[in-house]
KEVO-962311 format. One record per residue (C-alpha): x, y, z; residue in three letters. Coordinates in steps of 0.25 Angstrom, whole numbers, padded with zeros to 4 digits, always signed. Layout:
! KEVO-962311
XYZala ...
This chain:
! KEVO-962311
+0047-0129-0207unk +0057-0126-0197unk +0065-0112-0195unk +0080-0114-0200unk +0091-0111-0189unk +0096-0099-0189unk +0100-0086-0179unk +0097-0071-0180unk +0091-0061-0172unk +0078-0052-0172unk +0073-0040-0165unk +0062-0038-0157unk +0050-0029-0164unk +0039-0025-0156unk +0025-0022-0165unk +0021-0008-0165unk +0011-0011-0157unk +0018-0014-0145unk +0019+0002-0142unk +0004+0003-0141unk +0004-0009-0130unk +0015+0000-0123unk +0005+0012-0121unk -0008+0007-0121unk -0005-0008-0113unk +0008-0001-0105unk +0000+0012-0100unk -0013+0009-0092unk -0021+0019-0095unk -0021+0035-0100unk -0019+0040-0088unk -0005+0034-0085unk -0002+0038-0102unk -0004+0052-0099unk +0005+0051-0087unk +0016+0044-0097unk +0015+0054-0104unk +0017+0066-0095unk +0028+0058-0089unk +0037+0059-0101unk +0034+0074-0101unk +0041+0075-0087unk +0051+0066-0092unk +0053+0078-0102unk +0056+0090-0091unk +0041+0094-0095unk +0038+0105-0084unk +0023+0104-0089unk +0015+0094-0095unk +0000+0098-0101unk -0008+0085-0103unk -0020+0088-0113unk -0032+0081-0117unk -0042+0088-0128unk -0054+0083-0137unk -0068+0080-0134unk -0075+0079-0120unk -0089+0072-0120unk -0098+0071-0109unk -0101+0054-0107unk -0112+0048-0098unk -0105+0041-0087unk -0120+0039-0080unk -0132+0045-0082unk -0130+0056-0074unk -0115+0059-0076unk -0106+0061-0088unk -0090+0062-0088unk -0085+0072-0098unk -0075+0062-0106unk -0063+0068-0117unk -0066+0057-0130unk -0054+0051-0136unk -0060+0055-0151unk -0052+0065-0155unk -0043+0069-0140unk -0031+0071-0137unk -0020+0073-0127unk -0008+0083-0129unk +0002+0083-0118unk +0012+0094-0117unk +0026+0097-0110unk +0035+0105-0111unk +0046+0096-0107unk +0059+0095-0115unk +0053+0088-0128unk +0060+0078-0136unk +0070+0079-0146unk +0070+0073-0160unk +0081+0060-0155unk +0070+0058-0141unk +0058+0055-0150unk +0066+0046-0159unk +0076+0040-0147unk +0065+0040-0137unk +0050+0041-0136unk +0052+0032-0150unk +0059+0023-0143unk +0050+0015-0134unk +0056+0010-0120unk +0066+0022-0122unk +0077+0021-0112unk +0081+0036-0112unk +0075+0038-0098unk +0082+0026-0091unk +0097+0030-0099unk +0093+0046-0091unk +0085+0047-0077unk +0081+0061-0079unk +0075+0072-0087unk +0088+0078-0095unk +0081+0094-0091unk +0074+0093-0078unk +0082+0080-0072unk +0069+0075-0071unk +0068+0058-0066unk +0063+0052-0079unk +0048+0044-0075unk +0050+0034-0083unk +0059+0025-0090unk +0054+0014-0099unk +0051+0022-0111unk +0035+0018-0112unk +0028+0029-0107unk +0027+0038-0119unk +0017+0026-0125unk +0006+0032-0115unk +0004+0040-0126unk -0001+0026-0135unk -0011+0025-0123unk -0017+0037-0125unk -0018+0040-0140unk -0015+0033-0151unk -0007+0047-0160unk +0003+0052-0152unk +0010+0067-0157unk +0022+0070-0150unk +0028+0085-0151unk +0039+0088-0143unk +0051+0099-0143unk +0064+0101-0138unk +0070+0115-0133unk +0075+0121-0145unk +0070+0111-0156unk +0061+0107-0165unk +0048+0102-0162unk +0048+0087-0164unk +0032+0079-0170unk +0031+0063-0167unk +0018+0056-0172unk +0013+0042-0163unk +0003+0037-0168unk +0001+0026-0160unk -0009+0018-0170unk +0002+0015-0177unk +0007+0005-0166unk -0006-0002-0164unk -0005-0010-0178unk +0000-0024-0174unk +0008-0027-0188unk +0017-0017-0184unk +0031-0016-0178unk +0035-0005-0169unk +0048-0001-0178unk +0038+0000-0190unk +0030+0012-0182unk +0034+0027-0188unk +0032+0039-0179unk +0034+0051-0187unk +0040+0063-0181unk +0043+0079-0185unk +0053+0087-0181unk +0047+0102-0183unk +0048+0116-0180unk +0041+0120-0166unk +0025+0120-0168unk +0019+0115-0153unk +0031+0115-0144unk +0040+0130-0141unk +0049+0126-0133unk +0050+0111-0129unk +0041+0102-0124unk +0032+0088-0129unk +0017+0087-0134unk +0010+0074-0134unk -0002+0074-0143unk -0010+0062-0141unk -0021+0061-0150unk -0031+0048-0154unk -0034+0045-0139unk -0037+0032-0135unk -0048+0034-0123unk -0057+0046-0117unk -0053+0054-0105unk -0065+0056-0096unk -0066+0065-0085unk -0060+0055-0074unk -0050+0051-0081unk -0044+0064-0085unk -0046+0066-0068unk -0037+0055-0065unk -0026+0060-0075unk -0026+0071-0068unk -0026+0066-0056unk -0014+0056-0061unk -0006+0068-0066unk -0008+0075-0053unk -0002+0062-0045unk +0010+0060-0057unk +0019+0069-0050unk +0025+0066-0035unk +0019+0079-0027unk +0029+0077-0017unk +0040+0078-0025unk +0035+0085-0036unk +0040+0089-0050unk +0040+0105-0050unk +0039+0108-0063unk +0030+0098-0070unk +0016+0101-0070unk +0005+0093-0078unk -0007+0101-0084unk -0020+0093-0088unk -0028+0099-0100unk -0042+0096-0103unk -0056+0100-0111unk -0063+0110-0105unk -0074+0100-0101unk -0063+0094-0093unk -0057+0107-0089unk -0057+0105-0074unk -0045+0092-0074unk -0036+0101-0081unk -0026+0111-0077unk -0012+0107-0069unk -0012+0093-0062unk -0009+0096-0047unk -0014+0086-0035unk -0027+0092-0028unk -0024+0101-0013unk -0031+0091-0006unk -0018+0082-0009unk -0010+0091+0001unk -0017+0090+0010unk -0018+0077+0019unk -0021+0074+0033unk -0009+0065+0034unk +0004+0065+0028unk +0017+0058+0030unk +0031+0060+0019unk +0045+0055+0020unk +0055+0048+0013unk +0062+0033+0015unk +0075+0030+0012unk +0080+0020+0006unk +0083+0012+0019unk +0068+0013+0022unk +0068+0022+0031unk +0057+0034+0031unk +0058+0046+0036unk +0042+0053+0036unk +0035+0066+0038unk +0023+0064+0045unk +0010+0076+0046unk -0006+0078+0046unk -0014+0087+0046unk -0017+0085+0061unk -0003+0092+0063unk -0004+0106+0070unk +0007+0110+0058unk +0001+0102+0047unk +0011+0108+0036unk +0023+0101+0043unk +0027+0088+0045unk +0031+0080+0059unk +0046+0076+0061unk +0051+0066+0051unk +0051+0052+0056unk +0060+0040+0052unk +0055+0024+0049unk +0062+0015+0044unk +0051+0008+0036unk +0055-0006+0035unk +0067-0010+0045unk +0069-0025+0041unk +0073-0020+0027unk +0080-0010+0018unk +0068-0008+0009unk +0073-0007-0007unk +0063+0004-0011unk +0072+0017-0010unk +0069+0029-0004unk +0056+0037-0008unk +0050+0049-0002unk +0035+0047+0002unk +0022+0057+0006unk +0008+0051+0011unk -0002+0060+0012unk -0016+0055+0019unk -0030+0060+0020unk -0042+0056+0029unk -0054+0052+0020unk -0065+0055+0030unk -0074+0067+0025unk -0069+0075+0038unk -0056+0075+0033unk -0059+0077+0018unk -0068+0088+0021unk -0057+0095+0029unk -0047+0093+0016unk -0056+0099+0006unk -0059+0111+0015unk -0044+0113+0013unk -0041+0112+0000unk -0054+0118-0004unk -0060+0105-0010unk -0072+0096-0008unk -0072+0082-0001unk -0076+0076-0012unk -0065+0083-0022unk -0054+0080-0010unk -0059+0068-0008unk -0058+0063-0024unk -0042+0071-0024unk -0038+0060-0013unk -0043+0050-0021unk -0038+0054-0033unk -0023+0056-0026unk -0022+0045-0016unk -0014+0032-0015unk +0002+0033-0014unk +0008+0036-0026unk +0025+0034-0028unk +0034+0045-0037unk +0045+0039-0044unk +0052+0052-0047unk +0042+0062-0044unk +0032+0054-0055unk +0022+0044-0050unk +0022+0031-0053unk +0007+0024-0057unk -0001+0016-0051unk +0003+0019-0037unk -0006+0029-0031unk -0017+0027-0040unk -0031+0025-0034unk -0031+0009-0037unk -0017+0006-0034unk -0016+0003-0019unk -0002+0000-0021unk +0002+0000-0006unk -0013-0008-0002unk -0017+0005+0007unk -0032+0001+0007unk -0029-0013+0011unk -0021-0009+0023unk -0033+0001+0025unk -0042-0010+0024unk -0035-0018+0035unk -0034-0006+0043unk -0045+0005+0039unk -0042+0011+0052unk -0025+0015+0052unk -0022+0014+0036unk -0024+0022+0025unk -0031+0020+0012unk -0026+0025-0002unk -0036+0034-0003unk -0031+0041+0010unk -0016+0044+0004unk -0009+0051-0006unk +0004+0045-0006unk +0018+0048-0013unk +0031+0038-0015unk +0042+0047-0021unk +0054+0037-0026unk +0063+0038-0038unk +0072+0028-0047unk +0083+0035-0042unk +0081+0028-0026unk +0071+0016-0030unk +0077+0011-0042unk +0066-0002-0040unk +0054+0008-0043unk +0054+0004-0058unk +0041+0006-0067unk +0033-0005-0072unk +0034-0006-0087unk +0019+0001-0089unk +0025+0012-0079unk +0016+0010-0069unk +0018+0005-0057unk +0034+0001-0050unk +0039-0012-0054unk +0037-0023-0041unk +0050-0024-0031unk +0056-0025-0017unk +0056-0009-0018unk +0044-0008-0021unk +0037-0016-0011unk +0048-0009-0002unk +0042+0005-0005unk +0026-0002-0003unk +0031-0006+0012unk +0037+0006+0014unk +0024+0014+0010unk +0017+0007+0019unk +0023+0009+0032unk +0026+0024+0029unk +0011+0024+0027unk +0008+0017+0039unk +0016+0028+0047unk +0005+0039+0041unk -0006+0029+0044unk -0001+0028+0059unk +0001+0044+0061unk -0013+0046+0054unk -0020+0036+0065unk -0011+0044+0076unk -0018+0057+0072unk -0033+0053+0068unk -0045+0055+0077unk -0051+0043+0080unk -0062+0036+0091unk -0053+0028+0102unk -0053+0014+0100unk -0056+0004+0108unk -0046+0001+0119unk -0037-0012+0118unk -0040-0014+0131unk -0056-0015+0129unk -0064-0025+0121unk -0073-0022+0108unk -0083-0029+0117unk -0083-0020+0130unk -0093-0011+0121unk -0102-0020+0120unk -0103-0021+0135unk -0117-0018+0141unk -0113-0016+0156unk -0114+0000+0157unk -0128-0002+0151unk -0132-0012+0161unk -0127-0005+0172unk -0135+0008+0168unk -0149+0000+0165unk -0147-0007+0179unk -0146+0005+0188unk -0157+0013+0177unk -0167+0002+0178unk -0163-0008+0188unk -0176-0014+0187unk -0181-0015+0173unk -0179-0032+0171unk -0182-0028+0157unk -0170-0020+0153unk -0161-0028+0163unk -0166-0041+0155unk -0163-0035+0140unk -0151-0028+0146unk -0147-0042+0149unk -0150-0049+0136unk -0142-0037+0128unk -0130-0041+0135unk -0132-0056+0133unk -0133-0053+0118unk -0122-0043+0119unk -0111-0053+0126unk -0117-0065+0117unk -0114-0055+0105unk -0099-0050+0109unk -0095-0066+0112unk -0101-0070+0096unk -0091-0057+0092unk -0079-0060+0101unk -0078-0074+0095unk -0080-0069+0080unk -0067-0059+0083unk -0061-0070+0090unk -0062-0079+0077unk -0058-0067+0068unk -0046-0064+0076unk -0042-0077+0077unk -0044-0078+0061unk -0036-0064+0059unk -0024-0071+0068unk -0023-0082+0060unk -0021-0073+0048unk -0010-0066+0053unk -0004-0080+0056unk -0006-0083+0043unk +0008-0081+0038unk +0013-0089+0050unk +0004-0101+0048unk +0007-0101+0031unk +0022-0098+0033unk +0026-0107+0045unk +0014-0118+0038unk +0019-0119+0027unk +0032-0122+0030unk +0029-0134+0038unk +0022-0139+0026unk +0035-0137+0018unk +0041-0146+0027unk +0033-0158+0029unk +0031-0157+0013unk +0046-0156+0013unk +0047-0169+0023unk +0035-0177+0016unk +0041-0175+0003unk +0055-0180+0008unk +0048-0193+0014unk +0041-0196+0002unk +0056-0195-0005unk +0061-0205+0005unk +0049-0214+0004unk +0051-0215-0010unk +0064-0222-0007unk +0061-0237-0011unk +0069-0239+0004unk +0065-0227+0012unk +0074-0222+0023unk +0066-0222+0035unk +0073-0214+0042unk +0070-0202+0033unk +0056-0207+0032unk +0055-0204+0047unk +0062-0189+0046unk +0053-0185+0038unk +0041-0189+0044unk +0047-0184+0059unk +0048-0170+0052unk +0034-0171+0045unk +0028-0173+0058unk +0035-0163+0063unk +0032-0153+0053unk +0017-0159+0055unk +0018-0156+0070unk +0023-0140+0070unk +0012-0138+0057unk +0001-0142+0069unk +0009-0133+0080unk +0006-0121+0071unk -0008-0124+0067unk -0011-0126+0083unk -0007-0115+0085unk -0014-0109+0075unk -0026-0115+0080unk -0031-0104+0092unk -0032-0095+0080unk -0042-0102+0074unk -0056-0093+0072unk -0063-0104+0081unk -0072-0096+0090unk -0068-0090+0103unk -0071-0099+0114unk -0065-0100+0130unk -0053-0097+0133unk -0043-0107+0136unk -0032-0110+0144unk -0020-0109+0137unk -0005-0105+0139unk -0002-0092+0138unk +0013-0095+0134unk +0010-0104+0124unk -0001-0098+0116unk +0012-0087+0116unk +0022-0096+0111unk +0012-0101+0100unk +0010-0088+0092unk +0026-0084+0093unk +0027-0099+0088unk +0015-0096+0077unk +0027-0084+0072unk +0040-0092+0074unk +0043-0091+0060unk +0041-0076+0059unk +0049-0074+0073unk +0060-0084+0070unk +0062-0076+0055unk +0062-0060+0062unk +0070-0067+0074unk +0062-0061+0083unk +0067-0066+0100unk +0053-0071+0106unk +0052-0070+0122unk +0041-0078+0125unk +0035-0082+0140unk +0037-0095+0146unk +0027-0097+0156unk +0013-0104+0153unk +0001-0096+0160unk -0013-0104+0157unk -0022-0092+0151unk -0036-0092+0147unk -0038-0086+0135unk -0040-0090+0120unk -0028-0094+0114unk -0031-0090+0099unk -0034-0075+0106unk -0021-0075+0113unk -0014-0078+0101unk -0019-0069+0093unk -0015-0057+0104unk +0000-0064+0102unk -0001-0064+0089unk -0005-0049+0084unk +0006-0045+0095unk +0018-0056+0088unk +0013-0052+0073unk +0016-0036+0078unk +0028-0040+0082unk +0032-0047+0072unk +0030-0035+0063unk +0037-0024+0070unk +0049-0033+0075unk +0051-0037+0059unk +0054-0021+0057unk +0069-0021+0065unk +0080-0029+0064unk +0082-0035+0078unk +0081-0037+0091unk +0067-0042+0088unk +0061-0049+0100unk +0045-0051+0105unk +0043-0055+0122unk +0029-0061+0127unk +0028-0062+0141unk +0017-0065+0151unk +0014-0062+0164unk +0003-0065+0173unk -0002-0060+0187unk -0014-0065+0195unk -0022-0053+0188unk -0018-0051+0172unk -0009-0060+0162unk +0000-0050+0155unk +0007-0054+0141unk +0018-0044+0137unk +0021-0046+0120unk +0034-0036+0117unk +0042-0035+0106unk +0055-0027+0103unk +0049-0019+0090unk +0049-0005+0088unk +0038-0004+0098unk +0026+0005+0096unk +0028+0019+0096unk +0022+0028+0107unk +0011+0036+0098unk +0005+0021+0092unk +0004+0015+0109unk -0011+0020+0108unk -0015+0016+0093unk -0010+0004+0094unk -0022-0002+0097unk -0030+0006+0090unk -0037-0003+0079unk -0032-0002+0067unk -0019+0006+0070unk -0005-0002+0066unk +0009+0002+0065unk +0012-0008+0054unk +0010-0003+0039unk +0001-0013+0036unk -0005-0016+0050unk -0020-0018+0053unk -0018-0014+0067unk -0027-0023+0073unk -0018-0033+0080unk -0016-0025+0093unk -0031-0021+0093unk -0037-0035+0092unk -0026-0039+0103unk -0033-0030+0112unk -0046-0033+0108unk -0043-0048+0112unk -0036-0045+0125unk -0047-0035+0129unk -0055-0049+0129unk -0048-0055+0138unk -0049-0043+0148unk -0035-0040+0144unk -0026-0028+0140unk -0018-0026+0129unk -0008-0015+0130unk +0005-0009+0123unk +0015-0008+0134unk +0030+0002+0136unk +0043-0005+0141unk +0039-0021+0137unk +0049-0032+0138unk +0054-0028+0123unk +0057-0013+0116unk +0045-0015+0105unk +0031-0015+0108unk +0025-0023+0120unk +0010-0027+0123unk +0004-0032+0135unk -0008-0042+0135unk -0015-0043+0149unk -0026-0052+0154unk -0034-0048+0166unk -0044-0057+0166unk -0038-0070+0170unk -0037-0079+0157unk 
């Protein structure tokens, strides 16, 4: 039977149970609830909130030979008390009953202490259903009566129920709990035990809710615990160890991009001071729409050295400092002096710290070696907008703006760190790995010691033979590897530029087959499209030929080749990139025959272009790169210079260094392996003042005729 025509409306009307998915789906877990919770009391102009758990704590076997003290759900509770400015009669009814309550979005800030509201969606009182399922609410304003509301969350569980159907009875009464003014939460029927750790961490997460560079003077939290759980209660303050890093770097960015940062250490001989402020811009291609925020990075050495000498400051053990730096570390942002979850926690690399450590153990810092703070507000970053479970910032431009620009502030710290940390002297760019292997000093020693003994002089020789064989077998290995690394750092070159001659000749062959369709095909079309197939077809194979001398193909003789045009090649390789920056390339045009591996040649060029490349992307013009080459009856010389920013004077001597980089992100083994593979060749690879350009210029000379 169909349904007669007709028109109307309806409403929409949501089942009762839809406020018990808010709090225990919304809100991941207890910890987070309790934090709800205590937000609203700031949000109330509370000056002190005390957050109490009480019932039973029983001893559970975790193993055989340890037990974890653990507070059971049957019969606990939770009672959170501010004295914050309480809720009138109209609130309970016009507000907290009113689910997605737009009171804080209509007014920013508290109406008593001006304080910026944490939240605006209206869901975070619903921590309360994650935690228990009864909920007694008493609250008083200045001068008033005391007001009683009842939640029993049960209620909203029954699926044959609608929302509007749901009663929550209230009492207005004459002062019985509260004297002045102020809001009790008694939250009884608890869902979940509380063991030892996991109270540890809400203290710990309580300790990190606040930003502690900008702190909020009169709030304090105070944890309340059984006795058998006595030694986690008390205030909630970070532990001394906290302030007390080895590195630290502070500041602000502007909205332009531009930071201005303060920069000490311990090393310093006045430690309580910080050195001149400096100015960055931190991205000079682009006005970055993130908004200014204020920033602090404090970092710790993890070696026991350090770690010793840190407790024996704060009066601590290695082990308790050690567990405090843990607890504490990753970067966390402040969104109006409240911290914003999940950054900061231990499991949320949000900026990928340890996989730039990985790539570089050596120069970057891992998460567990930095305590981090990002202050910003609604006020100046109006894109950092909560996700609707109120944890984590909604993805955007800004965003990703205010990840980039972490990274180079961090990168500044890591470089400063690297500049003042004892270390063993590296190899030199201008010696080969391999010269350690040499055995001529030992020869030389047995030879005038025992001239005589054939013995020795026979097993000195075989050891050497085996020695030579041995550094050839390894030489060819990190000649295929570095070939292989090369290749991947063409790889966007080879997909990108690929890919677009494969567009074409698709494009083409897909027009002829339109033409040939034709029952009278016009033949001089035909022909077009095959000329600029075979055309496309022809510069595809340019670019895998020269792709092909970085091949892993082992390393054999060197051939003769010219120098100019194995040049030209990689600049051709990145015409795409150099065309789009619009960078003026000054290549030589003579042709010297050389003899030297063309694949190893290019990847000198090409770890010396892709720097440039990166440097000369950061300012606006005047972007230029010159290669020249010059060759005398003794050495070949070739000068790469570009018109960048140049290196400053205290990085001349760490460039080389392995591991070290300037870049963010670098690895800062590009100039290292460049020296390595020079050093091969009998070569010197060195960093020169007053080249042909302003930026950087380095100079690649051969003495061994090649």
């Amino acid at each position: 039977m169909s349904t007669d025509i007709q028109k109307g409306d309806s409403i929409l009307r949501p089942r009762a149970r839809l406020i018990k998915t808010i709090g225990e789906e919304l809100i991941s877990n207890d910890i987070v609830a309790v934090l709800e919770l205590v937000k609203n009391s700031y949000d109330a102009d509370a000056s002190i909130i005390e957050i109490h758990f009480s019932g039973n704590v029983v001893d559970v076997e975790e193993s055989k030979r340890k037990k974890k003290k653990v507070l059971s759900k049957e019969g606990a509770y939770i009672t959170i008390i501010d004295d914050g400015s309480g809720m009138s009669l109209d609130t309970i009814k016009s507000a907290w009953m009113e689910p997605a309550t737009i009171m804080k979005k209509k007014e920013k800030t508290s109406p008593g202490k001006s304080r910026r509201y944490t939240g605006e969606k209206g869901i975070g009182r619903f921590a309360s259903a994650k935690l228990s399922d009864q909920l007694e609410i008493i609250t008083k304003v200045e001068n008033d009566n005391e007001i009683v509301v009842d939640f029993n969350w049960a209620n909203f569980a029954d699926d044959e129920v609608y929302l509007d159907q749901v009663k929550c009875a209230w009492e207005v009464r004459e002062p019985v709990e509260i004297e002045s003014n102020g809001t009790i939460l008694k939250l009884t029927q608890l869902k979940s035990d509380w063991n030892e750790e996991k109270f540890r961490m809400l203290r710990v997460t309580l300790s990190r809710l606040i930003n502690p560079v900008a702190p909020v003077e009169d709030f304090l939290m105070e944890l309340q615990l059984p006795k058998e759980l006595e030694h986690l209660s008390g205030l909630v303050n970070a532990p001394d160890s906290i302030n007390k890093p080895d590195y630290e770097i502070k500041g602000t960015v502007d909205d332009t991009g531009r930071a201005t940062i303060a920069y000490r250490s311990r090393n310093q001989t006045s430690p309580v001071s910080y050195k001149k402020e400096t100015s960055k811009e931190l991205n000079p291609m682009r006005k970055p729409v993130s908004g200014t925020f204020d920033f602090e990075f404090r970092v710790w050495d993890r070696e026991n050295d350090a770690l010793k000498r840190l407790a024996k400051d704060v009066g601590s053990t290695i082990k308790n400092v050690r567990a405090d730096l843990n607890d504490l570390a990753g970067v966390s942002i402040y969104r109006d002096k409240f911290r914003v979850l999940p950054y900061g926690e231990p499991k949320n690399d949000w900026l990928r710290l340890n996989l730039r450590r990985v790539n570089n153990p050596t120069l970057r810092l891992s998460s567990n070696q930095i305590v981090g703070y990002i202050s910003v507000s609604l006020d100046d970053n109006p894109e950092f907008k909560d996700q609707s479970n109120r944890e984590g910032i909604v993805d955007s431009q800004a965003f990703t703006d205010l990840q980039e620009s972490i990274r180079v502030l961090l990168s500044e710290v890591e470089q400063k760190r690297y500049e003042e940390r004892p270390r063993i002297e590296d190899v030199k760019s201008s010696d080969s790995l391999f010269e350690k292997f040499s055995l001529l000093s030992l020869t030389k020693a047995l030879k005038e010691k025992l001239p005589n003994d054939k013995e020795v002089q026979t097993e000195l020789k075989d050891t050497k033979t085996r020695i030579d064989d041995g550094v050839k077998k390894v030489q060819n290995v990190i000649s295929r590897y570095r070939r292989l690394s090369t290749l991947g750092l063409l790889m966007d070159v080879v997909l990108h530029d690929g890919n677009n001659f494969l567009l074409r000749i698709d494009s083409e062959t897909r027009l002829l087959q339109k033409e040939l369709s034709k029952k009278e095909p016009d033949q001089n079309e035909v022909q077009k499209h095959l000329t600029l197939i075979a055309e496309q077809r022809k510069v595809l194979a340019q670019l895998f030929k020269r792709l092909e001398p970085f091949g892993g193909r082992k390393r054999g003789r060197p051939k003769d080749i010219v120098l100019e045009a194995a040049i030209a090649n990689v600049f051709e390789l990145y015409k795409t990139e150099l065309s789009k920056l619009e960078i003026q390339v000054d290549l030589p045009g003579e042709e010297n025959v050389v003899g030297i591996d063309e694949g190893e040649l290019q990847m000198i060029l090409v770890n010396l272009l892709q720097n440039s490349l990166f440097w000369l992307e950061k300012q606006e013009e005047g972007r230029k790169i010159t290669v020249q080459v010059k060759r005398t009856d003794e050495e070949l010389s070739i000068i790469f210079s570009d018109s960048g920013p140049g290196i400053e004077e205290k990085h001349t001597n760490l460039i080389f260094d392995p591991y070290f980089s300037t870049k963010p992100d670098g690895i800062g083994l590009g100039l290292t392996i460049v020296g390595e593979m020079i050093s091969e060749y009998d070569g010197q690879f060195v960093l020169i003042a007053n080249g042909p350009l302003d930026g950087a210029t380095f100079k690649i000379t051969f003495r061994r005729k090649i």
